[in-house]
Structures are given as C-alpha cells and as structure tokens.
C-alpha positions as CSV (number, residue, x, y, z in Angstrom):
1,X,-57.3,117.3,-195.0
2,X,-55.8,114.0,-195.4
3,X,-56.8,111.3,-197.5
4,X,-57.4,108.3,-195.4
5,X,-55.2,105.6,-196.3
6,X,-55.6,101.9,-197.0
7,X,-55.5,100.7,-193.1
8,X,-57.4,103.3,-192.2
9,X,-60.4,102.5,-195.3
10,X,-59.4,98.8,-194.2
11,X,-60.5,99.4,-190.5
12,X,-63.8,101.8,-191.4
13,X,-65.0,98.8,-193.7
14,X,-64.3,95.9,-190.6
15,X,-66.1,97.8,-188.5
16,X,-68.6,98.3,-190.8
17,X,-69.0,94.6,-191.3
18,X,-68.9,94.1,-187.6
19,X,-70.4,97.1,-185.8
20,X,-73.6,98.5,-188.1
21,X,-76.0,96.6,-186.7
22,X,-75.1,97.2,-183.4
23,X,-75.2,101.0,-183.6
24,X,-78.5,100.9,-185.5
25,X,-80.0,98.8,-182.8
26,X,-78.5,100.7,-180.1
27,X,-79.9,104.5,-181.4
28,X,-83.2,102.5,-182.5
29,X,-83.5,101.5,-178.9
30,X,-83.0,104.9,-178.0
31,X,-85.2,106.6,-179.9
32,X,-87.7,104.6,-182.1
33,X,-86.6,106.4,-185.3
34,X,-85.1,103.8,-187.4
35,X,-84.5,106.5,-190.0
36,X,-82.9,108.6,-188.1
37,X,-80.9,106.2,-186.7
38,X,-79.7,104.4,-190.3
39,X,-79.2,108.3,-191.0
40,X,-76.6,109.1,-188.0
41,X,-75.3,105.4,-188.4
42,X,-74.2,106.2,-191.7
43,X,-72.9,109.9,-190.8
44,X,-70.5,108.2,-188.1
45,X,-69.3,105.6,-190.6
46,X,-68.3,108.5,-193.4
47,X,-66.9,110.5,-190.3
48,X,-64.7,107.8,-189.2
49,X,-62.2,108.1,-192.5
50,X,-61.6,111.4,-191.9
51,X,-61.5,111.4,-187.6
52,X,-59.2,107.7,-187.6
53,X,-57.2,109.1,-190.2
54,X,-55.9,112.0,-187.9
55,X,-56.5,110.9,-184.5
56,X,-55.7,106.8,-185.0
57,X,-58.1,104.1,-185.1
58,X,-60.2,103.8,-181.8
59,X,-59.2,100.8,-179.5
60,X,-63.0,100.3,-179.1
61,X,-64.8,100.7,-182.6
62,X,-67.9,100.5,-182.1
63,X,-67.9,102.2,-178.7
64,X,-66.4,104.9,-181.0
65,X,-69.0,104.8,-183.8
66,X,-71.7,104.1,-181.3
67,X,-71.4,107.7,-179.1
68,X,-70.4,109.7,-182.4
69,X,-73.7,108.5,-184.1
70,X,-75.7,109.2,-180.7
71,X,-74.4,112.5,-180.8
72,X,-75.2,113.5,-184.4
73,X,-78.3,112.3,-183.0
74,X,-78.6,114.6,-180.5
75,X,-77.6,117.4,-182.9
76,X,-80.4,116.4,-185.6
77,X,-83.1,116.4,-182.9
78,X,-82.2,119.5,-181.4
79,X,-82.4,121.4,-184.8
80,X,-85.5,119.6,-185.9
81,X,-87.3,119.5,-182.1
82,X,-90.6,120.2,-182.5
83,X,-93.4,118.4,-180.7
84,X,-93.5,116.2,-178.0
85,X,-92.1,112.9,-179.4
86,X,-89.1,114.8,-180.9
87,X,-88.3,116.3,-177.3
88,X,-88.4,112.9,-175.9
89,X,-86.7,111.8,-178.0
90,X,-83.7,114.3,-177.3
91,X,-84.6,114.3,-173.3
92,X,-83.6,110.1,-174.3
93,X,-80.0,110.8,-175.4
94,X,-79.5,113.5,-174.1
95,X,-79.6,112.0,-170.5
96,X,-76.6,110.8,-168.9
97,X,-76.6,106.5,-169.8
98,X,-75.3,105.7,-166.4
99,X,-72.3,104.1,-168.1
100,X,-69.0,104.5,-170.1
101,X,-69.1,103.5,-174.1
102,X,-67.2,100.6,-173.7
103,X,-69.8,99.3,-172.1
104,X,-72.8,99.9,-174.8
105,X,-74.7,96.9,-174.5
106,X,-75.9,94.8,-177.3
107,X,-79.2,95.7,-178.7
108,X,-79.0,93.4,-181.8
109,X,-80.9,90.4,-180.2
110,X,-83.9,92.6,-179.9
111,X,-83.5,94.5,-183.7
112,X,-83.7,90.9,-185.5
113,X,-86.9,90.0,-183.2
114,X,-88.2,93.1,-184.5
115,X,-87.5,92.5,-187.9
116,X,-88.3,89.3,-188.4
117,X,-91.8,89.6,-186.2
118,X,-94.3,87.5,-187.7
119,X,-96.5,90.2,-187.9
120,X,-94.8,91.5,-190.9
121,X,-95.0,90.1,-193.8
122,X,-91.9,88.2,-195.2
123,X,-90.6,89.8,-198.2
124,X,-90.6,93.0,-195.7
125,X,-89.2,90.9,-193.0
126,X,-85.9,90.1,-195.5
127,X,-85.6,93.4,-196.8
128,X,-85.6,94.6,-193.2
129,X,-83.1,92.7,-191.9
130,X,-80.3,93.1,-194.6
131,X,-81.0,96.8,-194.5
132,X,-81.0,97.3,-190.3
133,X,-78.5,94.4,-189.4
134,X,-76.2,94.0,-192.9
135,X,-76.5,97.5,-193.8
136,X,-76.9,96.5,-197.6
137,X,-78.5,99.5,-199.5
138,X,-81.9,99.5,-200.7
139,X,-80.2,99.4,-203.9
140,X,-78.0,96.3,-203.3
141,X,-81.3,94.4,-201.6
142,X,-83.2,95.3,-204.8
143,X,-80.5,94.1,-206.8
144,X,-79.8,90.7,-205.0
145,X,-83.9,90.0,-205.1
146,X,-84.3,91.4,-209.0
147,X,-87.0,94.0,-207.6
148,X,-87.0,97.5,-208.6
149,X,-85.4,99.5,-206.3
150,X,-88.3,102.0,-206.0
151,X,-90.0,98.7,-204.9
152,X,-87.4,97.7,-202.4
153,X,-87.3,101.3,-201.3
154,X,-91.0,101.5,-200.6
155,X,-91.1,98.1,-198.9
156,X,-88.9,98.9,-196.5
157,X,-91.0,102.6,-195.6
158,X,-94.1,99.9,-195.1
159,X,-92.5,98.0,-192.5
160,X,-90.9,100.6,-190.7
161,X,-94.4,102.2,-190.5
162,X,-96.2,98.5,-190.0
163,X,-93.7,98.5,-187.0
164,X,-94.9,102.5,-185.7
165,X,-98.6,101.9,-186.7
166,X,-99.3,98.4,-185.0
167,X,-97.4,98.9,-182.0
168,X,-94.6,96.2,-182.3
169,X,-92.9,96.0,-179.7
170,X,-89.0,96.6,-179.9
171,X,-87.8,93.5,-177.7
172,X,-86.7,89.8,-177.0
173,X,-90.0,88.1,-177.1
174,X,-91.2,86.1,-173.7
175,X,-90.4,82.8,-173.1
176,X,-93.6,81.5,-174.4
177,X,-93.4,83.2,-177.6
178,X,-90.0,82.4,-178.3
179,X,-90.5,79.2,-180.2
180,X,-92.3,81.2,-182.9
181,X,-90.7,83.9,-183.1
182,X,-86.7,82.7,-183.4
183,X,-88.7,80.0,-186.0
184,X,-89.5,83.1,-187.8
185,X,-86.0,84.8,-187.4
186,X,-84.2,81.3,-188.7
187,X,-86.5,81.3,-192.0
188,X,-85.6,84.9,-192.5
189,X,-81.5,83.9,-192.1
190,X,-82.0,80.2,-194.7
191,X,-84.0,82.2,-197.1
192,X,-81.5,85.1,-197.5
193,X,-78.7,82.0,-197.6
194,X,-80.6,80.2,-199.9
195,X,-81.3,83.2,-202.3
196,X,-77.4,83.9,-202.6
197,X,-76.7,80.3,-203.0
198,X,-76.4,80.1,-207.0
199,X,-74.2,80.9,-209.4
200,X,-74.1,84.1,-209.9
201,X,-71.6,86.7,-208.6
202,X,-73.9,89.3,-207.5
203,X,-75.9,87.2,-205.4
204,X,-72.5,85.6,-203.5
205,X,-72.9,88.7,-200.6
206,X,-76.3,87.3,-199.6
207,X,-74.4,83.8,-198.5
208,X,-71.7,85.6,-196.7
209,X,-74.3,88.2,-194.6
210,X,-76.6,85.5,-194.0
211,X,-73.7,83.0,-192.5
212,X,-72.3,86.1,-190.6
213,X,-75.6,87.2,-189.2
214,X,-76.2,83.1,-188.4
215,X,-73.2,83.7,-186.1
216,X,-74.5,86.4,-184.4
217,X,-77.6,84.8,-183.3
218,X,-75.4,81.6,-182.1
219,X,-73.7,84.1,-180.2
220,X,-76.5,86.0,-178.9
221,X,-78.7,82.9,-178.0
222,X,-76.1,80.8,-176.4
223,X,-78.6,78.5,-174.9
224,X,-80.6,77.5,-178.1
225,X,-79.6,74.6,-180.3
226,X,-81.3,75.6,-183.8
227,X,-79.6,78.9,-184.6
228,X,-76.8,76.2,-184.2
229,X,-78.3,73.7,-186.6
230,X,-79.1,76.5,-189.1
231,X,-75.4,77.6,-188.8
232,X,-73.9,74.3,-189.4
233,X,-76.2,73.4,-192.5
234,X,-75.1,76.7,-194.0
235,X,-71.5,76.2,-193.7
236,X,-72.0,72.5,-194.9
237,X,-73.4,73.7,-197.9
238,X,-71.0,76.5,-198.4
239,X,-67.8,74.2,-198.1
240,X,-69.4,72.6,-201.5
241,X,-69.9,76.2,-203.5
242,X,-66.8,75.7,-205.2
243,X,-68.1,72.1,-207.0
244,X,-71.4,72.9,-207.8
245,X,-71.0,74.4,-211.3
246,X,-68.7,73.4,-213.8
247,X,-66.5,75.9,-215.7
248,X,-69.8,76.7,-218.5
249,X,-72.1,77.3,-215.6
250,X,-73.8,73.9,-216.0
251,X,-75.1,72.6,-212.5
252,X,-72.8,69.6,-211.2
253,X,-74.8,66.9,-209.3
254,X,-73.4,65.9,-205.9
255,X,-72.5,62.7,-206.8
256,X,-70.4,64.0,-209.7
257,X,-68.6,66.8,-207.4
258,X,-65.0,66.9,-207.2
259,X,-64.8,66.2,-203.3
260,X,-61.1,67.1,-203.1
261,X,-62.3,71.1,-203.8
262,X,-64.9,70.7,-200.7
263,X,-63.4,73.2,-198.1
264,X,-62.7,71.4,-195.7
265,X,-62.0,73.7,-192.8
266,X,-65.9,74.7,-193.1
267,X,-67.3,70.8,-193.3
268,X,-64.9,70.8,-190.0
269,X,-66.8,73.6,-188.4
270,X,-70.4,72.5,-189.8
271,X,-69.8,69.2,-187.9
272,X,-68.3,70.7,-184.6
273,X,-71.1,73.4,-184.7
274,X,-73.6,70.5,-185.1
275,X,-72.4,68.4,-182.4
276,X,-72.5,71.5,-180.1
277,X,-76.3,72.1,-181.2
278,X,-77.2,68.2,-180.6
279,X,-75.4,67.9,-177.3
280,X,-78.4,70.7,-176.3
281,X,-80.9,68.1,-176.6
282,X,-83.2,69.7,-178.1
283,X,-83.6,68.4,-182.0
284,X,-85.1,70.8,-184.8
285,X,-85.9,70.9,-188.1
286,X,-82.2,73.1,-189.1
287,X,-80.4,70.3,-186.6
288,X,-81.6,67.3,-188.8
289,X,-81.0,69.1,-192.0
290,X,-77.4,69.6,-190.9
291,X,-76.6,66.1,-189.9
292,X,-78.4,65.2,-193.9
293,X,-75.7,67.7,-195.2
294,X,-73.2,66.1,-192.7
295,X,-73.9,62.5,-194.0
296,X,-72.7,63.8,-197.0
297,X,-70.0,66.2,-196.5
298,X,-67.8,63.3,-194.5
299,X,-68.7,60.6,-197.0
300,X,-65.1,60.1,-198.6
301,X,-67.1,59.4,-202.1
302,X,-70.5,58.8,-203.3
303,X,-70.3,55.3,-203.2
304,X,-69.6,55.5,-199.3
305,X,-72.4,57.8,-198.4
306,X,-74.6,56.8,-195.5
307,X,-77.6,56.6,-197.5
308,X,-79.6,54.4,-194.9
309,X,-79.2,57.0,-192.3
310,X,-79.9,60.0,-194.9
311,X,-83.5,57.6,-195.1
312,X,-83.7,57.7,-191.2
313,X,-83.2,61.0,-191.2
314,X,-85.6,62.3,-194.3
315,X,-88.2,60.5,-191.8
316,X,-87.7,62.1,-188.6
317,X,-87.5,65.7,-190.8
318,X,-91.1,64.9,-192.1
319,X,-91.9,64.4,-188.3
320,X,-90.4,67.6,-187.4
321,X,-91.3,69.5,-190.5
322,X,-93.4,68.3,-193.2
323,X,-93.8,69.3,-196.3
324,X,-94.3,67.6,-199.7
325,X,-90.7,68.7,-200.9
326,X,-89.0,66.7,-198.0
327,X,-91.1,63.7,-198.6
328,X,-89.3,64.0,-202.3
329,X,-86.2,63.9,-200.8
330,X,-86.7,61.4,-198.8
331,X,-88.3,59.5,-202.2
332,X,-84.6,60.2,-203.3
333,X,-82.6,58.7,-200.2
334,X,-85.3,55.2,-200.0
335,X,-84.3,54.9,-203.9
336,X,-80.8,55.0,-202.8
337,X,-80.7,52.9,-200.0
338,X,-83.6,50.3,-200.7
339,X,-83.7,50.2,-204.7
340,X,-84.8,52.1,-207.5
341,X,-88.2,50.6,-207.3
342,X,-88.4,52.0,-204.1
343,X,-88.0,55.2,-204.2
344,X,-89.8,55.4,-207.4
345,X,-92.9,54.4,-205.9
346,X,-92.8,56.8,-203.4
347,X,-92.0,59.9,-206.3
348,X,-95.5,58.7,-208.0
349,X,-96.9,58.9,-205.0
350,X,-96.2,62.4,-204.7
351,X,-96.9,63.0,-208.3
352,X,-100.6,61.7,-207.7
353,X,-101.1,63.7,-205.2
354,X,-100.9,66.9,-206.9
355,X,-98.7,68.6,-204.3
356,X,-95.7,69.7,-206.2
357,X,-97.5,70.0,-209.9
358,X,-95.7,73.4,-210.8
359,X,-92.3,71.8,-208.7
360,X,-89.4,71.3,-211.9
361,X,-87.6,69.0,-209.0
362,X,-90.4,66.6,-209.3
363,X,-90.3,65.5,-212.6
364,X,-86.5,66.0,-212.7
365,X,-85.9,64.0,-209.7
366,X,-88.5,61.4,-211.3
367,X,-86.4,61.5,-214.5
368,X,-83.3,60.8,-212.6
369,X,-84.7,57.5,-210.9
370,X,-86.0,56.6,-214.4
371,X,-82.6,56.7,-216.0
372,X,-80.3,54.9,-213.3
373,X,-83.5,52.2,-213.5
374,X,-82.5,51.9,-217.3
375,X,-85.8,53.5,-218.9
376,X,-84.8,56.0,-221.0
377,X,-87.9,57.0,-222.9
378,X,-89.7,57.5,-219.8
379,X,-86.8,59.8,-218.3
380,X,-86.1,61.6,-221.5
381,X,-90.4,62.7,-221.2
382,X,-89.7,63.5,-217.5
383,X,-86.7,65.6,-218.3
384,X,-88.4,67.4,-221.0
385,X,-91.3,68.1,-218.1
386,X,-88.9,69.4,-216.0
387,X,-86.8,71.6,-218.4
388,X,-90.4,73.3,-219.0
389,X,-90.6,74.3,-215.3
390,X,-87.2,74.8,-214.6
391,X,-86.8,78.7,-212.7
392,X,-82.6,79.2,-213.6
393,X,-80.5,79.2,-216.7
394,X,-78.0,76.9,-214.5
395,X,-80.8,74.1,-214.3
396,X,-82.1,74.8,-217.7
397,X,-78.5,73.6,-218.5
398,X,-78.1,70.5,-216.6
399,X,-81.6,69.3,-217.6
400,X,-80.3,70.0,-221.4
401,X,-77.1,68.0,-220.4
402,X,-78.8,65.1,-218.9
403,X,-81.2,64.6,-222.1
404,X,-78.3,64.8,-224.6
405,X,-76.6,62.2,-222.5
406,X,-79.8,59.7,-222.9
C-alpha cells in the first residue's frame, strides 16, 4: 500500500477543517445516531489517505467523504440491525436520496441549533459543539477547558442522551423562537472565543474554531446582522493577539500596545464585516461591542481614541444588554472622556452595590483610575485587592507590575 504523501495528508486535513461538520450533520440527520455518525465520519476521514492517495483527490470533497461515511453507515447498521429503530434507520440510507452527492445539502444550520438548544445546559452545549461541528476530541475539549477527560467524555454522553430522552428536535427553530435560540448559539461561539483568547499555546485552537465556526453561521444566516457583529468583534480582537503580552508573559494594557503589530488585514475585515451587519438595521448587543472594538482598532494611537463615542456606546450596550460588568466599562470610558472624577464615581457606585464583589477587574480597574488621579496609596490597596482575586498567572503579573511601578 502506498504511504500517502504530503498533498495528499495536506488535502485530508483541509477537508477535515472544512467538511466534518457537514458530514456529521448530514448522517445525524439521517439517522439520529450521533455516535454512529462521529463513528463513520471518522472512518471516511482515515479512509480518505489511503483511497486519495491511489485514485487522486476527489473534485468534490465532501460530496466524497459525505457518501463514503453514509455507506459505512449502511454497512454498520446492517451488521448490527436489530429492532425496529435500527431497521429504520438502514430503510433511511439505504433509500435512494433523489439526488447526486454533489448536491448534499447543508445540514450544519440545524446541528448548531441543536447543540446550542437552550434546553441543554451550557458547559454541555460547548462541549457539544466543538466535538459535532470542530471535530476536537474529547480529549483536546478536556484539555482546552482543564476538565478531566473522563469528565468531558461523560458530558458529552449526557447531552447526546438529554437530546434522545427530551425529544429535541433536530431543526432550525421557527421564526418566533429564533431570537433565543441564535442568542444562545452566539454565546456558545464568544465563550469558546473568549476561553482561547489568552496566552497560552494550547488554548490558541479555541480562537481559530470559534472564528471559523463564526463564519459559518454568517454564511448560513445571510439575513441576520449579529452572527455578523459577533464575527467582527472577534476578528477585531484577534488582529490585537500579537500585542497583548509582552515577551515574559506579562499582560500589556491597550494603551501601551505596539499598534504597528495590530494585523491589520483583520481590523480591515472586522470593520467591513461590521458595516455589513449595521447596514441590516437591526442593532445587537455583538454589533455595539464590535463598533467599541472598532473605536479602538482605527484609533492611530491612544491619545486619538474616540473615547466620547466608546461612552455613547457603553450606554446603548447597557440598553441592549445589561450587566454590572458593562456598566464597569462604561465607568472606564466616562473617566476617559469626562475626567477621572467621573468615572471614579461611577466605579464606587458599582463597588457599593455589591455586584461584582468576587470581580478582580473591579478593584483593578478602581486601582487604575486611582493612579492616573495621582493617589497612590489608595491604588497600591486596590491593586493588592485585585492581585488577591485575580483568576491567571498573566494578570497576577501585570497587577505585580503595576504595584512595583507605584
């Protein structure tokens, strides 16, 4: 047998990028086995190096991987067919489509609904999608969340059965639901950004899968602005990766980022993809995050940031969206634009309220606004506060940095 070769591996692993959710949603809509159709998925992947090494890489990939995992399929249920679900399950596949493979159509829009239905609860509804639509292992997912993989492992068998057990249904949700439930798929996307957004190497995939999967439900939802908005405020946040740890792993504030290493193809696309989400009409919470991100990705400096409109902004976000650690940021952007003063009134505000007691960014933000006010006491006790609560080694850093510097 021949070894495939480096095109060959080169072309498995695109269409393994591009294509694995597709054929898991497609067999899942099939038959309602997601096991067994993770289980073919990966058969037709691993056959794939041996068949495109001999015969030539398909013309249509996932057509190719598509039928070739629909047939081992058909060949697993027919060995294991026993009982009626089984045989309707082969009766299913087995029957002729009514169309050629190049025209498969795309069953992804209904596997993230599925995943990310807010009957499940979220750490399942994570795992679930980077397993069915990334095709991370359970192992990699583990790894990426620090869970055990016997925990990640088990999760995922409670939401499959969750799924079985309670009847979800496998589909686009009606129009009347559809607020909710692409809210739900959108949280799912930011939260698996969010979690690879650090400094560490292992968690670096998470950022890329959640970005790519972000661009499949642009793709799939044409007429909806958000997925748009939550698009463009990753890719606005990603052209800064490079700046936001210096060479010892210390956090770099944004104002102190070298703005030169910004990417700037992906500030390009964060603003056209925000403009295109905006023309819609429609304003969400993701769409007025971007245009915050925006304000400062453009800003040729910190001194020339727009920090009125970052204000204005912080405001209709709190109308949108509120929570108590967007009122803090918007604490940060009324210091900035208005006076120290300012903002710092609105940060005790917050403080007395009891809403973000266990919140290191509170007294860390409060430390900040103490120092550029000229009180260093006061911000060296803050920044001791925060340093206690602080969840990372990178911000246990920069909190150490700041108090050495007062």
């Amino acid at each position: 047998m021949t070894a495939p070769d480096d095109r060959v591996r080169a072309a498995v692993d695109a269409a393994f990028r591009d294509e694995w959710g597709q054929v898991v949603a497609t067999l899942i809509g099939l038959t309602g086995d997601w096991d067994l159709a993770e289980d073919c998925a990966q058969d037709a992947f691993a056959f794939a190096l041996t068949s495109w090494t001999r015969d030539g890489v398909p013309r249509r990939p996932g057509a190719w991987l598509t039928t070739t995992a629909r047939n081992r399929a058909i060949d697993r249920l027919r060995r294991d067919a026993a009982g009626a679900g089984k045989v309707r399950q082969l009766a299913v596949l087995t029957r002729d489509p009514g169309e050629p493979p190049e025209e498969i159509p795309d069953e992804r829009l209904r596997l993230i609904f599925t995943c990310c239905h807010p009957a499940l609860p979220f750490p399942a509804r994570v795992a679930l999608t980077l397993r069915t639509l990334a095709g991370l292992s359970t192992a990699e997912i583990a790894r990426a969340f620090l869970t055990a993989e016997s925990t990640m492992a088990q999760r995922l068998v409670r939401a499959k059965r969750k799924i079985q057990e309670a009847g979800i249904p496998y589909r686009v949700p009606p129009v009347e639901l559809l607020p909710q439930r692409l809210a739900a798929a959108l949280a799912v996307l930011y939260l698996i950004f969010n979690q690879g957004y650090d400094e560490e190497e292992r968690h670096r995939a998470l950022t890329a899968e959640a970005i790519r999967l972000a661009r499949l439900l642009v793709g799939l939802m044409t007429r909806e602005p958000e997925p748009r908005g939550l698009l463009a405020l990753m890719l606005l946040h990603e052209s800064r990766r490079a700046t936001r740890t210096d060479d010892d792993g210390v956090l770099v504030s944004l104002e102190n980022q070298d703005r030169s290493r910004w990417d700037p193809a992906l500030i390009a696309e964060g603003v056209a993809t925000l403009d295109q989400a905006l023309a819609m009409g429609r304003t969400g919470g993701y769409q007025v995050q971007a245009a915050i991100a925006a304000c400062h990705a453009t800003a040729p400096d910190a001194a020339s940031t727009d920090w009125p409109q970052i204000a204005a902004l912080y405001t209709e976000l709190a109308r949108l969206a509120p929570s108590p650690v967007v009122d803090l940021n918007h604490a940060v952007a009324v210091a900035m634009a208005d006076g120290i003063p300012a903002g710092l009134a609105l940060v005790d505000e917050i403080t007395a309220s009891g809403r973000l007691d266990r919140y290191h960014l509170l007294p860390a933000t409060r430390a900040d606004l103490l120092r550029r006010d000229g009180r260093a006491a006061e911000a060296e006790a803050a920044y001791e506060q925060a340093l206690k609560l602080a969840p990372t080694e990178a911000e246990r850093r920069y909190l150490t940095s700041r108090l050495r510097e007062l």
